[in-house]
N, CA, C and O atoms as a GROMACS GRO file, in nm:
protein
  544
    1UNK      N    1   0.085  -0.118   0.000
    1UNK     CA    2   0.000   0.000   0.000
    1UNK      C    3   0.089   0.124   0.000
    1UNK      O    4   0.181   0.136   0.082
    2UNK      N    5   0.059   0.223  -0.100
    2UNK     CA    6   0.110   0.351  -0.072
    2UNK      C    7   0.128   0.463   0.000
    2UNK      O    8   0.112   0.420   0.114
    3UNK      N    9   0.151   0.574   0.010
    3UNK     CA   10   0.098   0.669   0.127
    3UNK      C   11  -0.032   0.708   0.090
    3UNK      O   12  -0.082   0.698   0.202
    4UNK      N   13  -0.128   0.747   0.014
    4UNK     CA   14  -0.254   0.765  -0.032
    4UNK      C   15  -0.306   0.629  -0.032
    4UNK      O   16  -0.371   0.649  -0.134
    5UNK      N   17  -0.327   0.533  -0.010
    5UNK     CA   18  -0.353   0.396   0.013
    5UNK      C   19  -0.356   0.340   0.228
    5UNK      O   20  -0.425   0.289   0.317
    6UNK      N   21  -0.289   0.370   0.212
    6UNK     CA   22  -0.276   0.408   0.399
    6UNK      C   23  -0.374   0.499   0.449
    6UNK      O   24  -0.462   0.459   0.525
    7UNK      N   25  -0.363   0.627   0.410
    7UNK     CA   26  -0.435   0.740   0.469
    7UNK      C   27  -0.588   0.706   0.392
    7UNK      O   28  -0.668   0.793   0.425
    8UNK      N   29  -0.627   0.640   0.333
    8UNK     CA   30  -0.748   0.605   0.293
    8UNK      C   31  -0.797   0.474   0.384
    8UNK      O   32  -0.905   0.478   0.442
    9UNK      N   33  -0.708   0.356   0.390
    9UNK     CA   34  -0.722   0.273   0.486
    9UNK      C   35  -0.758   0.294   0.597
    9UNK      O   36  -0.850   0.226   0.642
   10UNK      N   37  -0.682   0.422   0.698
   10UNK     CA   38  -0.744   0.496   0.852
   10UNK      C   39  -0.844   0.552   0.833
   10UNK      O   40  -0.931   0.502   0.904
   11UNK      N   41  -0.887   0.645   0.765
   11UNK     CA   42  -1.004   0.750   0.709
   11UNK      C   43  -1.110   0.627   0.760
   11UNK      O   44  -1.196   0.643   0.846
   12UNK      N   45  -1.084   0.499   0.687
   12UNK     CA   46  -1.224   0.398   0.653
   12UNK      C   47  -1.231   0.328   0.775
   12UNK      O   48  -1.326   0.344   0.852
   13UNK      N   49  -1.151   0.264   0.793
   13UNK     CA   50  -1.111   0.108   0.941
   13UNK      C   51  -1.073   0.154   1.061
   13UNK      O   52  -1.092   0.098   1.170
   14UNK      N   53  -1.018   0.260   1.041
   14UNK     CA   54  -0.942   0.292   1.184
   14UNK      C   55  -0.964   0.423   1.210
   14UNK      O   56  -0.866   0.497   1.225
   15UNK      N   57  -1.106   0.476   1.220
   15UNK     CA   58  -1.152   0.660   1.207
   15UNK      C   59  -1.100   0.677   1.354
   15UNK      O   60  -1.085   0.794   1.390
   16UNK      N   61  -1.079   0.612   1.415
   16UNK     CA   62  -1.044   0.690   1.560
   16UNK      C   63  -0.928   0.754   1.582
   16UNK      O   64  -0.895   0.835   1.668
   17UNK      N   65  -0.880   0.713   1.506
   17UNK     CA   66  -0.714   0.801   1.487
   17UNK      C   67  -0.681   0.828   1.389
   17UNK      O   68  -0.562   0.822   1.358
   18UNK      N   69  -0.784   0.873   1.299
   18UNK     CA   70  -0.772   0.960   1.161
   18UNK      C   71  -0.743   1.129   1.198
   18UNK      O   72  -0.675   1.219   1.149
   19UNK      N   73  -0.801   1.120   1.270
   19UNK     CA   74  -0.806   1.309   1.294
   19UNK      C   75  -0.678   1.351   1.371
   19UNK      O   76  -0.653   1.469   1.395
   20UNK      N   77  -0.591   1.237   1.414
   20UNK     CA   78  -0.498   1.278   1.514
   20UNK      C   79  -0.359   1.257   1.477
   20UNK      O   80  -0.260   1.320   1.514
   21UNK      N   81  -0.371   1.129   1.375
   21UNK     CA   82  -0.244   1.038   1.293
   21UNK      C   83  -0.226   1.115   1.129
   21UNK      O   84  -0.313   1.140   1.045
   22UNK      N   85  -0.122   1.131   1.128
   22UNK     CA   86  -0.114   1.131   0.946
   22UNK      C   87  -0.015   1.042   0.925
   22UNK      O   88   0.056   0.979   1.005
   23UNK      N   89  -0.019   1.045   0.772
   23UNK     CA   90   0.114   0.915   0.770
   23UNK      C   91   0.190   1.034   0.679
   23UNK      O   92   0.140   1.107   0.593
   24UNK      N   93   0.326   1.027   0.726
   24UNK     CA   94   0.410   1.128   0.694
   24UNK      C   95   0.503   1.102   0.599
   24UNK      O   96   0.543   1.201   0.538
   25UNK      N   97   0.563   0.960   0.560
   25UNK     CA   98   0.591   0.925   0.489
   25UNK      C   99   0.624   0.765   0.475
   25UNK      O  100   0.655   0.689   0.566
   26UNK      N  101   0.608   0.728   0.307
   26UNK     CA  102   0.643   0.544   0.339
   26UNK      C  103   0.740   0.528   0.244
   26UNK      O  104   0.764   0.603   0.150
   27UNK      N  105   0.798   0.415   0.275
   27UNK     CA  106   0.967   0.333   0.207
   27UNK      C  107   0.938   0.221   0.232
   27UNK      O  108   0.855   0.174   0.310
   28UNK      N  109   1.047   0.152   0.128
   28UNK     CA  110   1.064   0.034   0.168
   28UNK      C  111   1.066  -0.030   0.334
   28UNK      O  112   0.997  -0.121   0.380
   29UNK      N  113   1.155   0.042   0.393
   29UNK     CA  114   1.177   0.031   0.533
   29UNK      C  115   1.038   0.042   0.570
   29UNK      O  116   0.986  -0.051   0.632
   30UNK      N  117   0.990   0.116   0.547
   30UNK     CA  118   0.877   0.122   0.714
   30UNK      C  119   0.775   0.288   0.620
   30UNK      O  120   0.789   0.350   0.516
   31UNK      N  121   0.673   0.292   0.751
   31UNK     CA  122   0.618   0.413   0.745
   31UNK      C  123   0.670   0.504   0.815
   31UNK      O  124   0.705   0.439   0.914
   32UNK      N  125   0.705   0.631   0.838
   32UNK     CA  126   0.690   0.760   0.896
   32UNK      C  127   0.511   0.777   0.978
   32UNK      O  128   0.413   0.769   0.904
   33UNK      N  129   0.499   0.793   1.078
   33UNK     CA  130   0.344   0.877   1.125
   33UNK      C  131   0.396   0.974   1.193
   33UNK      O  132   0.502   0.966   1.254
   34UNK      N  133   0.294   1.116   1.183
   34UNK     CA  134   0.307   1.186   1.246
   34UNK      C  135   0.206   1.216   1.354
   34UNK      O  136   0.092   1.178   1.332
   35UNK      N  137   0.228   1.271   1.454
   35UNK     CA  138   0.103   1.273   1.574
   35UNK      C  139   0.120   1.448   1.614
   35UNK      O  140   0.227   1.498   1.650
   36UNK      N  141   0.023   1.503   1.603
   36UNK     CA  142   0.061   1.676   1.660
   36UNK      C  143  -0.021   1.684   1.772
   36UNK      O  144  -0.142   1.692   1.753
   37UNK      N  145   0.023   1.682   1.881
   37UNK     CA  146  -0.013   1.673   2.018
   37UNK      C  147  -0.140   1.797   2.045
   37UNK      O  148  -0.119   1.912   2.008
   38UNK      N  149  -0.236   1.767   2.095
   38UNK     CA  150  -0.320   1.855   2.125
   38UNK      C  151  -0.310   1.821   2.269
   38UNK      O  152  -0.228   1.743   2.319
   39UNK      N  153  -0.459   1.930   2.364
   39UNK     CA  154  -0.405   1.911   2.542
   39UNK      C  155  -0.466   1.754   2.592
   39UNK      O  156  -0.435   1.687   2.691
   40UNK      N  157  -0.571   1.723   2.477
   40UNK     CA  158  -0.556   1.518   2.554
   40UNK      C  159  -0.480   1.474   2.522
   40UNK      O  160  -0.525   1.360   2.505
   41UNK      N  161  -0.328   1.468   2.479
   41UNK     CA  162  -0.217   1.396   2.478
   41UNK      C  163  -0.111   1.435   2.550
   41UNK      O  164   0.000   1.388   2.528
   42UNK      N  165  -0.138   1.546   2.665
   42UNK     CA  166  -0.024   1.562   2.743
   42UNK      C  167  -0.109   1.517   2.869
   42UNK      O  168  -0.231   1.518   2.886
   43UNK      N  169   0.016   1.468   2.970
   43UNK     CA  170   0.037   1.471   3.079
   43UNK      C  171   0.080   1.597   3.213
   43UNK      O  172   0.151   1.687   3.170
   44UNK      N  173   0.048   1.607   3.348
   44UNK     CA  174   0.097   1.705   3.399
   44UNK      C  175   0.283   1.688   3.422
   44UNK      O  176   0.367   1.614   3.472
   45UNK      N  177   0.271   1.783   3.364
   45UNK     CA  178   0.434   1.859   3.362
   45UNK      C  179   0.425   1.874   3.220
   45UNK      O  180   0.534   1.888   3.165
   46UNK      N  181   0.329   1.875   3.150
   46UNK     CA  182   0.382   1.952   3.017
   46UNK      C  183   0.408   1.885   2.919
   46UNK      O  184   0.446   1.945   2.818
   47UNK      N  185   0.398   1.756   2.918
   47UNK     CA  186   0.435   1.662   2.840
   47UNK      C  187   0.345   1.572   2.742
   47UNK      O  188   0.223   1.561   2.753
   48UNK      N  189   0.411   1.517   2.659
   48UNK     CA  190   0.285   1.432   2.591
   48UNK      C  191   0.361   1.270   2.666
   48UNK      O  192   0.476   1.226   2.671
   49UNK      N  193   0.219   1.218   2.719
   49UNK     CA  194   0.193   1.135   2.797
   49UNK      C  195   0.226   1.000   2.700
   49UNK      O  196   0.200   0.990   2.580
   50UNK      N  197   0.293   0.897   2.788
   50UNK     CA  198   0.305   0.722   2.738
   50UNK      C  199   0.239   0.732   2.627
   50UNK      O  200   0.255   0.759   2.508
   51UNK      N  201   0.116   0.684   2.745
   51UNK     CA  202   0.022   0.605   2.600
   51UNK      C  203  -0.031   0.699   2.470
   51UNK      O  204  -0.118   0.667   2.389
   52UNK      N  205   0.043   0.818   2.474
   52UNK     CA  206  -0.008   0.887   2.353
   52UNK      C  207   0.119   0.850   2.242
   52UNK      O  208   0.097   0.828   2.123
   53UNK      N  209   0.239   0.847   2.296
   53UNK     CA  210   0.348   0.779   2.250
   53UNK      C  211   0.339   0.644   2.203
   53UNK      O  212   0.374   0.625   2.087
   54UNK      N  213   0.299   0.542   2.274
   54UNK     CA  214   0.276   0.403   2.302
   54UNK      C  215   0.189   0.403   2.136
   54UNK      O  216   0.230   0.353   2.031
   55UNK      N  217   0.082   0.465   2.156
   55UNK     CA  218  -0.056   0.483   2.023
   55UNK      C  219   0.060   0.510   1.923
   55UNK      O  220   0.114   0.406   1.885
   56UNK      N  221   0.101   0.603   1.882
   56UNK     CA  222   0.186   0.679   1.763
   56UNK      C  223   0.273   0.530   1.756
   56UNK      O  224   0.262   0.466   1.651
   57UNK      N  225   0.360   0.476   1.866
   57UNK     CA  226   0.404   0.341   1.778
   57UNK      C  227   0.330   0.251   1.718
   57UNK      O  228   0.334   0.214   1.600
   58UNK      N  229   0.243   0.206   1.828
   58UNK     CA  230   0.159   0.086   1.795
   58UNK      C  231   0.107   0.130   1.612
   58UNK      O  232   0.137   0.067   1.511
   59UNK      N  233   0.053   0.212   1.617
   59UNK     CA  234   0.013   0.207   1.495
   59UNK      C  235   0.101   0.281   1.352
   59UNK      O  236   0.059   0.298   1.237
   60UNK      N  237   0.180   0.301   1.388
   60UNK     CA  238   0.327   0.303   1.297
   60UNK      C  239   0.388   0.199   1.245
   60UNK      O  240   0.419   0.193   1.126
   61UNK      N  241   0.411   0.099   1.337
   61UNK     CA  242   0.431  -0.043   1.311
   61UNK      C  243   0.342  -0.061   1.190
   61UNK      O  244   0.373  -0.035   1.074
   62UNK      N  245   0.215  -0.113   1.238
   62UNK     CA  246   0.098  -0.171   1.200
   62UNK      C  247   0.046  -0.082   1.065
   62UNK      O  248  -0.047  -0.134   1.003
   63UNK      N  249   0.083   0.011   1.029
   63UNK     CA  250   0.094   0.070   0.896
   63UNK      C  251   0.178   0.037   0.784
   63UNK      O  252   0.155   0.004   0.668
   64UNK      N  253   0.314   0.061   0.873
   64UNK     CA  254   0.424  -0.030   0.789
   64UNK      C  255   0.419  -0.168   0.744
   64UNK      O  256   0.463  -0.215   0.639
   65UNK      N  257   0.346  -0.239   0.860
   65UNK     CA  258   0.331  -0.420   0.808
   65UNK      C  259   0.193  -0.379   0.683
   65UNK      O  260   0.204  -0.437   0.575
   66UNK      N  261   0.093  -0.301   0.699
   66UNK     CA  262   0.007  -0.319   0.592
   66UNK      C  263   0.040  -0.242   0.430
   66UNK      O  264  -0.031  -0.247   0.330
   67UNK      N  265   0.185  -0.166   0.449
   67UNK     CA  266   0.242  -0.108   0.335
   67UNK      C  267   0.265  -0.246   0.271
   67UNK      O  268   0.195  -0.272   0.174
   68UNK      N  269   0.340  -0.325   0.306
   68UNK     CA  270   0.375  -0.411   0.244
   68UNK      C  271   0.339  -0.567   0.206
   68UNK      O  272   0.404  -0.643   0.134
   69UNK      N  273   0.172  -0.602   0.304
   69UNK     CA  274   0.089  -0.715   0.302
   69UNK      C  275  -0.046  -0.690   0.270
   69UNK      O  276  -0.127  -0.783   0.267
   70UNK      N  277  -0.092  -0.528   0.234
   70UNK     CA  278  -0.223  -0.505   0.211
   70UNK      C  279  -0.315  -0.489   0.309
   70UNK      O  280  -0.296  -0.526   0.425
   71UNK      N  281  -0.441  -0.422   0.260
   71UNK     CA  282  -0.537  -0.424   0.383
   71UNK      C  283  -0.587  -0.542   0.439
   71UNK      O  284  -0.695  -0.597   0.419
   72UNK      N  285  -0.447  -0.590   0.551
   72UNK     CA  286  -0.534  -0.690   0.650
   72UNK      C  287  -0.561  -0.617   0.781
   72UNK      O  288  -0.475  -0.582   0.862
   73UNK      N  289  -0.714  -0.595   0.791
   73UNK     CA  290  -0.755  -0.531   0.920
   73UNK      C  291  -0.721  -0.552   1.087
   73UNK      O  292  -0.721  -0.472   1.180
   74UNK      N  293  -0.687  -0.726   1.077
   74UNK     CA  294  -0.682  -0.844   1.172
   74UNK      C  295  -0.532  -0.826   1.182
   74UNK      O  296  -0.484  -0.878   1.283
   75UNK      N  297  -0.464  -0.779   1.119
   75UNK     CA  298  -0.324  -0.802   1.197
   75UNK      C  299  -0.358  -0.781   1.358
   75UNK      O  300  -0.469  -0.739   1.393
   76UNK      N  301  -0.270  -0.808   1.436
   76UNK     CA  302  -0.282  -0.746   1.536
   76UNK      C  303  -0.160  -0.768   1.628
   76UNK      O  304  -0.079  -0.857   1.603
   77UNK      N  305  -0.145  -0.668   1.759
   77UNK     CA  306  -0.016  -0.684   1.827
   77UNK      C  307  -0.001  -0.784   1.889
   77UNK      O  308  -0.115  -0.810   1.928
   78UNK      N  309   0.084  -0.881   1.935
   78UNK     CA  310   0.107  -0.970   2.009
   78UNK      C  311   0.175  -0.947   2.125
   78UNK      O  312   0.162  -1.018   2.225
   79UNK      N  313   0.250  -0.847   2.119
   79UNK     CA  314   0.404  -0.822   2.173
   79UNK      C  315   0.425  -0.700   2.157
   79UNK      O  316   0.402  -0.648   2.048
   80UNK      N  317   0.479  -0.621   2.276
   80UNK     CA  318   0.496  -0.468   2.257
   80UNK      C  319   0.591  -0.443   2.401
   80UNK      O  320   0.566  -0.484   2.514
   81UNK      N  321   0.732  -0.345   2.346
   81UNK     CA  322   0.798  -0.321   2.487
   81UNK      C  323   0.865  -0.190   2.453
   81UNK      O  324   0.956  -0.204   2.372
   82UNK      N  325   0.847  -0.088   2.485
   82UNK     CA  326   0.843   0.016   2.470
   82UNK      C  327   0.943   0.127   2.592
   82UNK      O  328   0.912   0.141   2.710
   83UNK      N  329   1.055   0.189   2.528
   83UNK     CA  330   1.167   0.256   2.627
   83UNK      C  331   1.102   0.411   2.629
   83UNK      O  332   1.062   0.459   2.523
   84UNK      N  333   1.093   0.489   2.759
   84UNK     CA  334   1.092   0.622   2.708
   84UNK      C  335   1.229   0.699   2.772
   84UNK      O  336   1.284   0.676   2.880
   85UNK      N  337   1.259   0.785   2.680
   85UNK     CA  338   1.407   0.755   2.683
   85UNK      C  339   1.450   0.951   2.716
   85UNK      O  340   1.559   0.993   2.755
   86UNK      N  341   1.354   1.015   2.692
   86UNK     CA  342   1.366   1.131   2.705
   86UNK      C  343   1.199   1.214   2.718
   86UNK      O  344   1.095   1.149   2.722
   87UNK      N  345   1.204   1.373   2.723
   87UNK     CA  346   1.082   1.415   2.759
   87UNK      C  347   1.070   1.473   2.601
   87UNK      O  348   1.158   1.522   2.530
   88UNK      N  349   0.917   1.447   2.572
   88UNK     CA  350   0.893   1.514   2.435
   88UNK      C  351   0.857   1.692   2.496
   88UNK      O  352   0.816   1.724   2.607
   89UNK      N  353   0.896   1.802   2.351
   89UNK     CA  354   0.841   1.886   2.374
   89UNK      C  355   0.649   1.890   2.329
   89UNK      O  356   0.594   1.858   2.223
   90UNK      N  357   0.593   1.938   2.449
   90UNK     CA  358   0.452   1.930   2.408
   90UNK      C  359   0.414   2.049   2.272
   90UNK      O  360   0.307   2.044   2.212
   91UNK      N  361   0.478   2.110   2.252
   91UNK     CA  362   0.437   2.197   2.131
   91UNK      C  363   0.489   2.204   1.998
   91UNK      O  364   0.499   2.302   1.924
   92UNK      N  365   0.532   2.043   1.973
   92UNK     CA  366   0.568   2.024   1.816
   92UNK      C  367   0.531   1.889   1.813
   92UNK      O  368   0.503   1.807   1.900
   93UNK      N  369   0.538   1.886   1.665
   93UNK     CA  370   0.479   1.701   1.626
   93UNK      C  371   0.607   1.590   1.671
   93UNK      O  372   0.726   1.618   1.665
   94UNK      N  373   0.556   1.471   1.714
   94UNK     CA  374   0.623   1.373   1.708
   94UNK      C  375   0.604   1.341   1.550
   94UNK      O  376   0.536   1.387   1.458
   95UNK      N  377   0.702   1.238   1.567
   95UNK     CA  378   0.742   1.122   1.445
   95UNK      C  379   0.753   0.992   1.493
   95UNK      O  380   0.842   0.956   1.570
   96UNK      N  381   0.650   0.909   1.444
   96UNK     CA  382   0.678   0.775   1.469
   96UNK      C  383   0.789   0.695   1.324
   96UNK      O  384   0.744   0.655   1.217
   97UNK      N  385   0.928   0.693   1.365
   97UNK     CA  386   0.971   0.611   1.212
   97UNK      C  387   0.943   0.466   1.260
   97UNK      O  388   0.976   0.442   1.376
   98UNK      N  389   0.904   0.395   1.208
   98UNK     CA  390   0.874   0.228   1.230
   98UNK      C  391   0.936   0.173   1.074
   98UNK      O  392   0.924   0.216   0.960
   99UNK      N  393   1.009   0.056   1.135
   99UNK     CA  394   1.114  -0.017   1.042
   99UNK      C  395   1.089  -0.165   1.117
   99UNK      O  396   1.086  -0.198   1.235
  100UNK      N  397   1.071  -0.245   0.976
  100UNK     CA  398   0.981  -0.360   0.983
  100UNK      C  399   1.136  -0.450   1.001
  100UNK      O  400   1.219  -0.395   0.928
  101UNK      N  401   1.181  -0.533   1.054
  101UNK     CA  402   1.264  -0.626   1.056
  101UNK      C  403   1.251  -0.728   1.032
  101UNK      O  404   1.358  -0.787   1.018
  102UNK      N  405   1.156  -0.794   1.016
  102UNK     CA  406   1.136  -0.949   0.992
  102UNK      C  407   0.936  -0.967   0.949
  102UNK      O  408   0.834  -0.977   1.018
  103UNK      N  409   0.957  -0.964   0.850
  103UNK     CA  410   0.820  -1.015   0.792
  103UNK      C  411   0.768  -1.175   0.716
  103UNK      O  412   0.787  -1.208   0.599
  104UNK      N  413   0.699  -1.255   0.820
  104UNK     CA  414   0.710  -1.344   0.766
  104UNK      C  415   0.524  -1.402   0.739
  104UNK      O  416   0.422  -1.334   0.731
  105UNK      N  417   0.542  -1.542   0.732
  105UNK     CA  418   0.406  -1.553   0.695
  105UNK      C  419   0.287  -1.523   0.802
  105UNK      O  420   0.174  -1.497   0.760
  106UNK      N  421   0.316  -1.528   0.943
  106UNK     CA  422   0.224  -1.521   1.060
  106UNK      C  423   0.261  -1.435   1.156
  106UNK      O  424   0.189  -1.384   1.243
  107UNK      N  425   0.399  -1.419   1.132
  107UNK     CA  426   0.425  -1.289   1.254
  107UNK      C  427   0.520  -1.156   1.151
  107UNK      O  428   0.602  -1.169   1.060
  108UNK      N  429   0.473  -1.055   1.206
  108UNK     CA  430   0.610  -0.934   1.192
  108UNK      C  431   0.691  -0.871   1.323
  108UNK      O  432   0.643  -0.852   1.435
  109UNK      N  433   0.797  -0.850   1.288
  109UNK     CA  434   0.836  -0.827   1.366
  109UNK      C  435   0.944  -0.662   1.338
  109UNK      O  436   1.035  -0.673   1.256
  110UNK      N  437   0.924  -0.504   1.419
  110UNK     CA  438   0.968  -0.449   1.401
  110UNK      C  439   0.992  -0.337   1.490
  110UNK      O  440   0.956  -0.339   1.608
  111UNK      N  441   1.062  -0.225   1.430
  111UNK     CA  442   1.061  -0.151   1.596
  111UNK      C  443   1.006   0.024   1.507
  111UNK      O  444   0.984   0.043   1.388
  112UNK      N  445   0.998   0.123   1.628
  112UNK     CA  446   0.967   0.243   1.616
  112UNK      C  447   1.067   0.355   1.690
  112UNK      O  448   1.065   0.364   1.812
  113UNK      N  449   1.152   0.437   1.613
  113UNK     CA  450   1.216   0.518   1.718
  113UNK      C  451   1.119   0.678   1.716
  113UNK      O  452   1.134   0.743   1.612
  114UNK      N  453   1.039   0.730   1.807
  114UNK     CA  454   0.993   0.842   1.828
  114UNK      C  455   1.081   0.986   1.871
  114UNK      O  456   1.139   1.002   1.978
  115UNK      N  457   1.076   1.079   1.765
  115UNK     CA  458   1.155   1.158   1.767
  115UNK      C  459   1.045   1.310   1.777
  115UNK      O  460   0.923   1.298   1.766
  116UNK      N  461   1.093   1.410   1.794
  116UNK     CA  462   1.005   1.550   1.797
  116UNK      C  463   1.080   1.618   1.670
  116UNK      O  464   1.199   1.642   1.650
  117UNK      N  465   0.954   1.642   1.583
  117UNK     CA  466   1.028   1.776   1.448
  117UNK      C  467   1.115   1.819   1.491
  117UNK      O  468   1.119   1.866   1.604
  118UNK      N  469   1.250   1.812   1.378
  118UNK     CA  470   1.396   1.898   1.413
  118UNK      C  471   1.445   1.815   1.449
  118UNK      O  472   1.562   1.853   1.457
  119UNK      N  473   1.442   1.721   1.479
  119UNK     CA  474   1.499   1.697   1.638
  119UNK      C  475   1.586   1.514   1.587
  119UNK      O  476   1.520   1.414   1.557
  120UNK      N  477   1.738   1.521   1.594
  120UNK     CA  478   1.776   1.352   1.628
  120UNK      C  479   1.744   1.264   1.723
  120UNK      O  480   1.742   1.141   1.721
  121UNK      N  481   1.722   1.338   1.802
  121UNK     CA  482   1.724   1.310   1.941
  121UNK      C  483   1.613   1.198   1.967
  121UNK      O  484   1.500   1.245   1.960
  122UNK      N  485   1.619   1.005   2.006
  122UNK     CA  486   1.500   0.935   2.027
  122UNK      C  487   1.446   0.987   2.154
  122UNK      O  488   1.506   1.016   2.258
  123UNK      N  489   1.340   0.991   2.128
  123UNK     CA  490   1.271   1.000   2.296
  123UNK      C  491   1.186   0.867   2.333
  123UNK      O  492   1.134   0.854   2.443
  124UNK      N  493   1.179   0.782   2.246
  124UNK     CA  494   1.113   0.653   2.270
  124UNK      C  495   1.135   0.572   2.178
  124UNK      O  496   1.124   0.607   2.061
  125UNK      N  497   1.175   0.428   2.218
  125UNK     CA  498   1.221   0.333   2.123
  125UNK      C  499   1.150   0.234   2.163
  125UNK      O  500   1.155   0.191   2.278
  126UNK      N  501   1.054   0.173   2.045
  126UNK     CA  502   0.925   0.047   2.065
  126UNK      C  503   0.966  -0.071   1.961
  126UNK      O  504   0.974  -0.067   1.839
  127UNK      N  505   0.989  -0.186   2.057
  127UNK     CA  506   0.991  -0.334   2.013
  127UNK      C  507   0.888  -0.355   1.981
  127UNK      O  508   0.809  -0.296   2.055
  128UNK      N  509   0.813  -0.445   1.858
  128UNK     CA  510   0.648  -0.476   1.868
  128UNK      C  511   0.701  -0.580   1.788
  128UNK      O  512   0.815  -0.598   1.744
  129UNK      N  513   0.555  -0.670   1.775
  129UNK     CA  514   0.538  -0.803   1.706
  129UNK      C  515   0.428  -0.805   1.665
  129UNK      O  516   0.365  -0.723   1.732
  130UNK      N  517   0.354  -0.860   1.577
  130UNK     CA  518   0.213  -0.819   1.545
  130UNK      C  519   0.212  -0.958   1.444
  130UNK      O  520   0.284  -0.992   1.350
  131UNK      N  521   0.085  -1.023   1.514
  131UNK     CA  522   0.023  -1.137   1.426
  131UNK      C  523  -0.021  -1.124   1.329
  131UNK      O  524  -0.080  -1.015   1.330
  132UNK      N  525  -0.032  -1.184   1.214
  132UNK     CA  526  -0.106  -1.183   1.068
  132UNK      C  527  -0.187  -1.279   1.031
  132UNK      O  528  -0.138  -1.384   0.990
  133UNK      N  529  -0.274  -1.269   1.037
  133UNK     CA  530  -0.409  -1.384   1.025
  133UNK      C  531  -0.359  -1.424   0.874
  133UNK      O  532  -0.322  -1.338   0.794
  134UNK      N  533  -0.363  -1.597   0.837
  134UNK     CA  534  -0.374  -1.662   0.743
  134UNK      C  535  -0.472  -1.592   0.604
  134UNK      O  536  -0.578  -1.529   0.614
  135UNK      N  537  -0.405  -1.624   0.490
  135UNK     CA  538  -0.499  -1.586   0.390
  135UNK      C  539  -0.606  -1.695   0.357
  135UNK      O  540  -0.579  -1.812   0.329
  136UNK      N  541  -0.747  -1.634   0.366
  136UNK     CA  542  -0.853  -1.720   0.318
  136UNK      C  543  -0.871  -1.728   0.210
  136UNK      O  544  -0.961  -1.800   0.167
   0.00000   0.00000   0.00000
């Protein structure tokens, strides 16, 4: 699937994080998502909170495995371990880059480093695994 092939895929299957996710860019490697933090994704002290991080991987991954296996809706995570490694700034976009490492017939397996626009700097690095339901 392409980047216009993706962003049509969330729009349809996955509207709950259409308005919040874009897909920023796709490669061979993996997808790019971007997430632009509004005030339900921070935490007190200013921050954008885990699981708003945690979301931006999980489904970074799971974009990237459907760039390259098609719309299977049923993938799903199996496995997820997730470092936070620094504080995001709350007033610029993250980047989820997700890079697929091992794609095989029933499992994928890949990771996500979360970074802030501008910025080298990881602030979160996500292990995931994600099942692939058999073709019928």
């Amino acid at each position: 699937m392409d980047h216009a092939a993706l962003e049509t895929f969330v729009a349809q299957e996955f509207a709950q994080v259409a308005d919040i996710l874009s897909v920023h860019a796709v490669s061979e490697a993996g997808v790019t998502l971007k997430l632009t933090p509004t005030q339900a994704h921070l935490r007190p002290g200013g921050t954008v909170s885990g699981p708003s991080m945690f979301m931006l991987a999980d489904v970074a991954l799971y974009l990237a495995i459907l760039s390259r296996i098609g719309p299977v809706a049923l993938a799903v995570t199996t496995n997820a371990h997730i470092d936070f490694m620094r504080k995001p700034a709350s007033d610029a976009p993250l980047y989820g880059e997700a890079t697929l490492l091992k794609l095989g017939r029933s499992l994928a397996v890949g990771q996500v480093a979360i970074r802030n626009a501008g910025s080298d700097d990881v602030l979160a690095q996500a292990s995931m695994t994600y099942a692939i339901p058999p073709k019928r």
